[in-house]
ROBADREN-640600 format. One record per residue (C-alpha): residue number from 0; residue in one letter; chain; x, y negated, z. Coordinates in pm, 1 decimal, padded with zeros to 6 digits. Example, Ala and Ser with C-alpha at 12.3 -4.5 7.8 and 13.67 -1.06 7.14 Angstrom:
BEGIN
(0 A A (01230.0 00450.0 00780.0))
(1 S A (01367.0 00106.0 00714.0))
//
This chain:
BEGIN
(0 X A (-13960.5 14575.6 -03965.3))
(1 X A (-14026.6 14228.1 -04104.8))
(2 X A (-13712.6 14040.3 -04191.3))
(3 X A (-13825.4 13660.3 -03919.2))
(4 X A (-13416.8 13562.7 -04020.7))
(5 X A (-13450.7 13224.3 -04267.7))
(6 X A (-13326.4 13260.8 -04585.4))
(7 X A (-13136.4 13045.3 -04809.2))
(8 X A (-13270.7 12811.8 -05028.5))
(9 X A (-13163.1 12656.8 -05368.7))
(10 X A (-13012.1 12324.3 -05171.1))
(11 X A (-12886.0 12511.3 -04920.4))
(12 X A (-13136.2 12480.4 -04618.9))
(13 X A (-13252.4 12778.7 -04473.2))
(14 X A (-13633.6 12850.1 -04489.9))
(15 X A (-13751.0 12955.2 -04127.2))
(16 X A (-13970.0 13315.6 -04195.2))
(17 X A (-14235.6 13440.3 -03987.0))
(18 X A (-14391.8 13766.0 -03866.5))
(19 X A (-14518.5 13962.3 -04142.6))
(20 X A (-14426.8 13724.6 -04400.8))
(21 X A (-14115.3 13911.0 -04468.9))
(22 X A (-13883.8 13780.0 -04689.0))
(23 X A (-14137.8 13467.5 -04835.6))
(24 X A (-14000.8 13145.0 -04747.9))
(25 X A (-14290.1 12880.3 -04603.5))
(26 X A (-14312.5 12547.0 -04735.0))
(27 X A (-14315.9 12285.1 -04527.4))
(28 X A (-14619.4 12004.9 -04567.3))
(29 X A (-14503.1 11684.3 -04697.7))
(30 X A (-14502.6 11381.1 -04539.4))
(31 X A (-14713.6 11118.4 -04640.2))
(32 X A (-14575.5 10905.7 -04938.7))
(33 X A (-14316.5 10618.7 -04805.5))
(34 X A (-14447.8 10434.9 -05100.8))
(35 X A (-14827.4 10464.9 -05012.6))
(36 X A (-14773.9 10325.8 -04660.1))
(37 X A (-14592.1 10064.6 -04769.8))
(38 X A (-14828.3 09929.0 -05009.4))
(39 X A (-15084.9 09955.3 -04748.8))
(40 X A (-14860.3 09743.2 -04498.4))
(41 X A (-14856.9 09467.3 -04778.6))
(42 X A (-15263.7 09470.1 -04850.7))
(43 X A (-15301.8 09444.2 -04471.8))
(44 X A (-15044.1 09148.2 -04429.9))
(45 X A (-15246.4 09003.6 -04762.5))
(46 X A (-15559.2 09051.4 -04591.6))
(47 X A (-15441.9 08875.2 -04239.5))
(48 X A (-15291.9 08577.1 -04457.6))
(49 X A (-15631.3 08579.1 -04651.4))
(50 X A (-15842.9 08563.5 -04343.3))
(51 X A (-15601.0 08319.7 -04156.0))
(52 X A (-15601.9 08042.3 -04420.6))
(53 X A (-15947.6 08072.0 -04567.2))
(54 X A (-16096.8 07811.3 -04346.1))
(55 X A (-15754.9 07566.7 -04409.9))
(56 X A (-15811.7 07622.2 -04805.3))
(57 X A (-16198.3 07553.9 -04791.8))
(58 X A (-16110.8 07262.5 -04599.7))
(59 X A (-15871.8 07144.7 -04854.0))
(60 X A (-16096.4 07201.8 -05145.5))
(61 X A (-16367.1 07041.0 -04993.9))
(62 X A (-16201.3 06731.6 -04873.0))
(63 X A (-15921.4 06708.8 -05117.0))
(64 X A (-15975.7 06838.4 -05468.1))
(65 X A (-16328.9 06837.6 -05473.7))
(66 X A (-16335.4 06405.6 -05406.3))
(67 X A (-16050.6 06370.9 -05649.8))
(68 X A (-16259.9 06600.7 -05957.1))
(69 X A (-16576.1 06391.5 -05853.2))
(70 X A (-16405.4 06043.0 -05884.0))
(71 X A (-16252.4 06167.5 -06192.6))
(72 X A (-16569.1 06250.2 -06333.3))
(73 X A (-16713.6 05950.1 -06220.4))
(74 X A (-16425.7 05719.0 -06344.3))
(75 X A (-16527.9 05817.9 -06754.7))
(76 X A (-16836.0 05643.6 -06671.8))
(77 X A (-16952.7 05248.9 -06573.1))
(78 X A (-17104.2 05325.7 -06199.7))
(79 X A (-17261.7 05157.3 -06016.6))
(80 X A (-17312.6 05370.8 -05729.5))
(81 X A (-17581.2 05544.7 -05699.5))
(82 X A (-17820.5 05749.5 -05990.0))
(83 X A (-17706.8 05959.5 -06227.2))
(84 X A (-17403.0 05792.7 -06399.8))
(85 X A (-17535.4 05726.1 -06768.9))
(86 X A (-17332.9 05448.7 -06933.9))
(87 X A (-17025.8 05716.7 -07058.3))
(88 X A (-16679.8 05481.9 -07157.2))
(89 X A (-16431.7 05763.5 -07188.9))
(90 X A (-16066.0 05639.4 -07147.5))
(91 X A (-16189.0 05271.5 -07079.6))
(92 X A (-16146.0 05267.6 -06732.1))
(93 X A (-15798.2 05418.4 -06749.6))
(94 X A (-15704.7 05210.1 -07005.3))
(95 X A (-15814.5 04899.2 -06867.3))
(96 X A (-15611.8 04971.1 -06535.8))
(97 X A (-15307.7 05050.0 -06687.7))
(98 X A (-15319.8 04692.1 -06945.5))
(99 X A (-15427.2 04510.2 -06626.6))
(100 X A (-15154.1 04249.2 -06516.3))
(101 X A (-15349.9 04226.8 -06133.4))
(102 X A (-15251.8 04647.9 -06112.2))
(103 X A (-14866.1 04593.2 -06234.7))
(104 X A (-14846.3 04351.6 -05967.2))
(105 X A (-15032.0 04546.5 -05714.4))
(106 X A (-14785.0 04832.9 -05799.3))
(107 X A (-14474.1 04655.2 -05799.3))
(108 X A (-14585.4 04546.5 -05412.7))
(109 X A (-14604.4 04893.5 -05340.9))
(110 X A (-14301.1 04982.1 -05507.0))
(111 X A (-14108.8 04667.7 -05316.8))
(112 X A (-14289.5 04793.0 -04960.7))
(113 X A (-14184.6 05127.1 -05026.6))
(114 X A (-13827.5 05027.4 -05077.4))
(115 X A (-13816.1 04776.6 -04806.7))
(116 X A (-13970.8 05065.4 -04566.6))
(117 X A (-13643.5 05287.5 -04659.1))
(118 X A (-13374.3 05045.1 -04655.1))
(119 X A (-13518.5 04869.3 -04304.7))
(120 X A (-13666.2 05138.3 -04119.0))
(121 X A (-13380.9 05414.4 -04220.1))
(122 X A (-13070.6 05276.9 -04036.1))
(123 X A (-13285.2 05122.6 -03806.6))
(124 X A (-13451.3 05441.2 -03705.1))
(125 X A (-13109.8 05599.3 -03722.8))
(126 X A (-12861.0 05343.9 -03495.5))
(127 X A (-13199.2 05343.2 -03272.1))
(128 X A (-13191.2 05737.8 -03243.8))
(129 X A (-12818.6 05751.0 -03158.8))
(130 X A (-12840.5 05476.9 -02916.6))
(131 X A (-13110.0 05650.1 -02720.2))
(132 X A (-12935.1 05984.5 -02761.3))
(133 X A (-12682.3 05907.6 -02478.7))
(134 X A (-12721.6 05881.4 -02141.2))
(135 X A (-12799.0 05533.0 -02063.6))
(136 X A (-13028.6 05355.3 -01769.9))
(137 X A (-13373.2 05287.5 -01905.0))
(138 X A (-13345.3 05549.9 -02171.9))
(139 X A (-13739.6 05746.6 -02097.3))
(140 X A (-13877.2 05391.4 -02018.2))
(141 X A (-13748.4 05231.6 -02390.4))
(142 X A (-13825.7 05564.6 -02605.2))
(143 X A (-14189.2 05469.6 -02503.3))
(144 X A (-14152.1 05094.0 -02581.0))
(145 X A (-14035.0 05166.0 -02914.1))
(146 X A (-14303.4 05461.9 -02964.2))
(147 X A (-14550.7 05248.4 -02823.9))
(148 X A (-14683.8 05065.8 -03101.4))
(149 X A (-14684.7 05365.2 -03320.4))
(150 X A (-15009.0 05521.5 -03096.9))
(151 X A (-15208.2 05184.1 -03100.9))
(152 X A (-15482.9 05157.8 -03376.3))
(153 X A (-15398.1 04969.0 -03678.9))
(154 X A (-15736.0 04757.5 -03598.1))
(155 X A (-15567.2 04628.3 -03321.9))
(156 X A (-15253.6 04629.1 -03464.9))
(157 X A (-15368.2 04373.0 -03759.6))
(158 X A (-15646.7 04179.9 -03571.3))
(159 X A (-15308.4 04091.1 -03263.5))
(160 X A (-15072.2 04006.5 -03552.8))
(161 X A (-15322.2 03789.8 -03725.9))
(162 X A (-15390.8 03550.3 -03494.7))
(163 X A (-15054.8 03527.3 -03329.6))
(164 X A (-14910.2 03448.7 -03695.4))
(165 X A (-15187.5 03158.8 -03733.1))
(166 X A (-15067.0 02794.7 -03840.1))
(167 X A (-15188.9 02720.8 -03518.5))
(168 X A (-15058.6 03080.2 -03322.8))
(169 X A (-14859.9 03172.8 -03072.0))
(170 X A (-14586.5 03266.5 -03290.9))
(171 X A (-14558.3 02883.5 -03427.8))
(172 X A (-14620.8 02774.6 -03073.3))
(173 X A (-14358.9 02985.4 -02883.6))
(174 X A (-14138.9 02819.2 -03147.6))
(175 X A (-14211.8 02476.3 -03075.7))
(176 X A (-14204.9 02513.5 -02697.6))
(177 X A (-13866.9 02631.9 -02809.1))
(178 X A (-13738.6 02325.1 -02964.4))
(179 X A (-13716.8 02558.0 -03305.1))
(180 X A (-14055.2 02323.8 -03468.5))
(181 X A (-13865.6 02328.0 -03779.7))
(182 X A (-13882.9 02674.9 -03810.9))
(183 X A (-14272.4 02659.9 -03815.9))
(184 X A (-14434.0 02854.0 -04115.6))
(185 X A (-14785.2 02958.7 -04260.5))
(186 X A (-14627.9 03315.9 -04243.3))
(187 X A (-14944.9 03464.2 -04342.6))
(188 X A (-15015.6 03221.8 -04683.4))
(189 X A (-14726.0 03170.4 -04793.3))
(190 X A (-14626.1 03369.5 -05086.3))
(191 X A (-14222.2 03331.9 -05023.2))
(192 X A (-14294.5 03465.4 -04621.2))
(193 X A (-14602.3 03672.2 -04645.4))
(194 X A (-14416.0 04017.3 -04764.7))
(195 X A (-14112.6 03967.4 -04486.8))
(196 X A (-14403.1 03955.0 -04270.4))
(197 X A (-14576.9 04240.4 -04375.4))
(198 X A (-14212.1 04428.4 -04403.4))
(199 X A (-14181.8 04271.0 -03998.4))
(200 X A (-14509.9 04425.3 -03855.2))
(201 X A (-14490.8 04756.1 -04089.1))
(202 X A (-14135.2 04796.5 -03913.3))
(203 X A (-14272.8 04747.6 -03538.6))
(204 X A (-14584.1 04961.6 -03596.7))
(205 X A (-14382.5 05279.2 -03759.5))
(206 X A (-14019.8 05261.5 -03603.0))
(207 X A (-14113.2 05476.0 -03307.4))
(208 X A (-14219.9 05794.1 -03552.0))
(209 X A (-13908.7 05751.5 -03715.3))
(210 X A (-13676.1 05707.2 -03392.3))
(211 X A (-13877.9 06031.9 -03231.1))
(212 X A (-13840.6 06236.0 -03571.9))
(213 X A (-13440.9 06118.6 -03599.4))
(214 X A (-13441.7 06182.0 -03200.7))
(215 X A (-13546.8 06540.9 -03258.5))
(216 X A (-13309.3 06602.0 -03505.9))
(217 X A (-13024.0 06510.4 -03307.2))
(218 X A (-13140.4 06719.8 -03072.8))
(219 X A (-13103.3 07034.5 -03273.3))
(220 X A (-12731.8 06988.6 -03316.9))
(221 X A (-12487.5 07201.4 -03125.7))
(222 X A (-12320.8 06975.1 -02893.8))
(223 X A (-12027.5 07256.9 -02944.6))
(224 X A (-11962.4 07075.0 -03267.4))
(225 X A (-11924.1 06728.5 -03113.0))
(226 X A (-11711.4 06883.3 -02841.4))
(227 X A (-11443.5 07072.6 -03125.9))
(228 X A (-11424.1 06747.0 -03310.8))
(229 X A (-11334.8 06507.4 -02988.4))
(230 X A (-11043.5 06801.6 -02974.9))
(231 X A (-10923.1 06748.2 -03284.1))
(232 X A (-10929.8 06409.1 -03238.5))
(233 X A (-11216.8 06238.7 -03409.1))
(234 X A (-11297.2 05923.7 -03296.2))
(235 X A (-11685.6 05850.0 -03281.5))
(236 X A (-11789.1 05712.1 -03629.8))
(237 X A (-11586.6 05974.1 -03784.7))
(238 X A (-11819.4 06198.0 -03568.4))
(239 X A (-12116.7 06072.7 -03665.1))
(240 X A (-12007.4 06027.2 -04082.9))
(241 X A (-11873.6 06376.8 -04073.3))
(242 X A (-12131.8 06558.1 -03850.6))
(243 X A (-12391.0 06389.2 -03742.6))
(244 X A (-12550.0 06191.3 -04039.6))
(245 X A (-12486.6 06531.2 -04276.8))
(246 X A (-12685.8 06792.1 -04020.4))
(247 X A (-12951.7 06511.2 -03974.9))
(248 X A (-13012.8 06479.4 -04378.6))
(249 X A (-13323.4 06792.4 -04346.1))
(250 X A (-13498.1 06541.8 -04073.6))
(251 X A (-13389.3 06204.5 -04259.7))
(252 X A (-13528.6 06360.4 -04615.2))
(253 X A (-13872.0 06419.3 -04489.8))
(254 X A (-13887.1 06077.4 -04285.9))
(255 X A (-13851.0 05921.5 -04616.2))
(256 X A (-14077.0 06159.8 -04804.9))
(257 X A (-14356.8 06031.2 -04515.5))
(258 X A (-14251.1 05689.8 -04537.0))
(259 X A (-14266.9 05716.9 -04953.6))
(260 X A (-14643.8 05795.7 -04946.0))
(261 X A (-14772.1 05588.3 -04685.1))
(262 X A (-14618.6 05300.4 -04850.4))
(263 X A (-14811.3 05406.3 -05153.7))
(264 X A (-15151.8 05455.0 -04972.2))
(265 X A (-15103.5 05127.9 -04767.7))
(266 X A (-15429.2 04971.5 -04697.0))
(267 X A (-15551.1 04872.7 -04328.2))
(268 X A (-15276.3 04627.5 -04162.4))
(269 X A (-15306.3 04432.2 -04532.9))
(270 X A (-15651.2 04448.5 -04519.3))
(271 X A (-15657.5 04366.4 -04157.3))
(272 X A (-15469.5 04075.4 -04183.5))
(273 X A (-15473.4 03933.7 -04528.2))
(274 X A (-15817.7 04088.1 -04655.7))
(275 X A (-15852.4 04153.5 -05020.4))
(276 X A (-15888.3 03760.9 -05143.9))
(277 X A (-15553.4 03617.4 -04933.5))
(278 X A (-15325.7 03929.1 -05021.5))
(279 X A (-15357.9 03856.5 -05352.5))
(280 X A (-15256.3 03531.9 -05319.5))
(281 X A (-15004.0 03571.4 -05070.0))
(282 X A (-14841.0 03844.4 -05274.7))
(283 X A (-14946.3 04160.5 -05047.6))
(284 X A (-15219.5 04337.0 -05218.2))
(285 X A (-15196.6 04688.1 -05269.7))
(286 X A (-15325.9 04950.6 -05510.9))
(287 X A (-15581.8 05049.6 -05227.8))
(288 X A (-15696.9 04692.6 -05199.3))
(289 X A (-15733.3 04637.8 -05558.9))
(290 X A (-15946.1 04971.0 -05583.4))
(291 X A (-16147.6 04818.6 -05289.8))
(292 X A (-16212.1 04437.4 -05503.0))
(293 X A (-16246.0 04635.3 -05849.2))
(294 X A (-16469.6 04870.9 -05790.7))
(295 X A (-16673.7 04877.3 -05459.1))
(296 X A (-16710.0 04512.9 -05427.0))
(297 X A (-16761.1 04439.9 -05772.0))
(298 X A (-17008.2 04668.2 -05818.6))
(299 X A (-16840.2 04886.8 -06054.5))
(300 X A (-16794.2 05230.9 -05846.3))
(301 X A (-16646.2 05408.8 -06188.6))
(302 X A (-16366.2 05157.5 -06265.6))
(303 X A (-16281.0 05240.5 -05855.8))
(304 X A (-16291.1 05616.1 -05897.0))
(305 X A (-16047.4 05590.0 -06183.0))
(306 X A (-15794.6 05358.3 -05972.5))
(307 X A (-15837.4 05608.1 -05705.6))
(308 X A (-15732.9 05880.6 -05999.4))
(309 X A (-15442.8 05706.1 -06087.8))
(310 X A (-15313.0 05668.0 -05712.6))
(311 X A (-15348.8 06041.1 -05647.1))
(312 X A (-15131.1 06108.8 -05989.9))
(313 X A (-14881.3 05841.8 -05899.9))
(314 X A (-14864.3 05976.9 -05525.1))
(315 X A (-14865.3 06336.4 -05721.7))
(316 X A (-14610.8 06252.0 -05917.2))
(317 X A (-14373.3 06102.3 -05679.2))
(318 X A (-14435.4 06382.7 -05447.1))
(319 X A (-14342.4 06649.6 -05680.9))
(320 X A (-13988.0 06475.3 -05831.0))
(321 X A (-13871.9 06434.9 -05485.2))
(322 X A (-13981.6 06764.8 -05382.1))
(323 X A (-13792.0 06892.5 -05702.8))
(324 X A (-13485.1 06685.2 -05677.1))
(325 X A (-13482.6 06569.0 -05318.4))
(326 X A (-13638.9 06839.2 -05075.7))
(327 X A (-13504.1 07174.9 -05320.9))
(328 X A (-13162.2 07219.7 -05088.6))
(329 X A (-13372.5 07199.1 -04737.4))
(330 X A (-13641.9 07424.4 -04940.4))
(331 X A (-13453.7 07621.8 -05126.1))
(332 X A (-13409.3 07994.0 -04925.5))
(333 X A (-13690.6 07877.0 -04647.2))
(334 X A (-13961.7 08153.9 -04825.7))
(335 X A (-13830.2 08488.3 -04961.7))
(336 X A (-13966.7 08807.0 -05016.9))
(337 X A (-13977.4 09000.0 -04759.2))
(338 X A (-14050.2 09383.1 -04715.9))
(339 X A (-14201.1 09563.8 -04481.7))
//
């Protein structure tokens, strides 16, 4: 009679016999490798990621890299816009832009509008946001008011501002009806007024994205934390220098990044309302208006393609150091690897 008892085996688990077998353990199958179905759980998650972002990535190349490799290629030659570019100059173009003193000016207004944006629109944006944050009368009704002029076109933005700011406007009208005549001013011409203006109308059109993003932010914080430091006896400001303007640095940080390159890339309310001859002038020109009067309008499409270069390697540039320096402790942690 066939021994169906299990018998011992070298780790100590007992081997299950069967009928007619007799004393012959039977091994078990083994499972499939953990290993193997793991890397297979990672080449399908690769292959979902790949087929998710292909069409974002195309669209990047073509409407991204591929413009900025064609207008470098076409800034090593004199262009003038259509054939073949022929007449080769190397380093010229680059070279001229960087010895030009019309580009160090144009980039110092950027640098000065980029720093006035920050400094205005920050603890504007920020007393704004707190204000709104409570429970007052009026509060749905002013939120749009203030987000209002974000949504209208910049078209209409510059061509209103324009002619209200006219020597002859309403804004020099209203103040004469006022009794304030003295205060009259070209505000557009004049050098001393026409970047305060700028500064002015840059602050009405883009305060509302800044009050919704610093609105959103507040949001997000537990009112629990508010509610342990009124126990402890905080008094408001301490409240908001101890609580609220640390948890609000993640949504402050990427206002400014936003803020940082439009100011760079500003182009349509100057060339709305000054239009590349007066900004110059007036002291409100921009790197995107001088590409526009150096290359497209003077004929010379390759000295524009290499001022277009240098913007994207400025913006680059400034993009990546405040990624790096600014950005790393709200980026740092947010991708890991994961495992499946």
């Amino acid at each position: 009679m066939s021994n169906t008892l299990g018998t011992d085996t070298a780790d100590g688990r007992q081997s299950q016999g069967t009928p007619g077998a007799g004393d012959a353990a039977v091994s078990v199958p083994p499972a499939p490798p953990r290993a193997a179905a793991h890397r297979r759980g990672r080449a399908r998650i690769r292959l979902e990621i790949a087929v998710l972002s292909a069409p974002a990535i195309i669209t990047f190349l073509a409407f991204v890299i591929f413009p900025v490799v064609l207008a470098a290629y076409y800034g090593f030659y004199r262009w003038k816009g259509y054939g073949e570019p022929t007449d080769w100059v190397g380093l010229n173009n680059y070279k001229l832009i960087l010895t030009d003193p019309a580009f160090h000016d144009v980039l110092w207004h950027n640098g000065l509008i980029l720093v006035l944006s920050l400094v205005i629109q920050g603890p504007l944006a920020i007393v704004l946001a707190l204000l709104l944050n409570q429970k007052i009368r009026g509060r749905s009704t002013i939120r749009v008011l203030i987000f209002a002029p974000y949504i209208i076109s910049e078209i209409i933005v510059g061509t209103g501002w324009s002619l209200m700011l006219q020597s002859n406007g309403a804004v020099n009208d209203l103040l004469r009806r006022m009794g304030l005549g003295s205060l009259e001013a070209d505000w557009i011409a004049d050098p001393d007024l026409a970047i305060w203006t700028l500064m002015a109308i840059i602050t009405w059109k883009y305060i509302g994205f800044a009050v919704i993003l610093m609105l959103a932010g507040l949001q997000s914080i537990p009112d629990e934390l508010f509610e342990a430091a009124q126990i402890d006896g905080a008094s408001y400001w301490q409240i908001q220098r101890r609580i609220t303007l640390p948890l609000l640095g993640p949504t402050i940080r990427i206002w400014a990044f936003l803020s940082i390159i439009g100011s760079l890339q500003l182009f349509d309310l100057v060339y709305i309302i000054w239009g590349q001859y007066v900004s110059g002038t007036a002291g409100t020109s921009t790197m995107a208006i001088y590409m526009l009067a150096q290359g497209r309008n003077a004929a010379n499409y390759g000295y524009g393609s290499a001022v277009a270069v240098v913007m994207f390697v400025i913006s680059l540039v400034v993009a990546l150091l405040y990624q790096r320096f600014v950005l790393r402790r709200d980026l740092k942690g947010a991708i890991t690897e994961g495992t499946v």
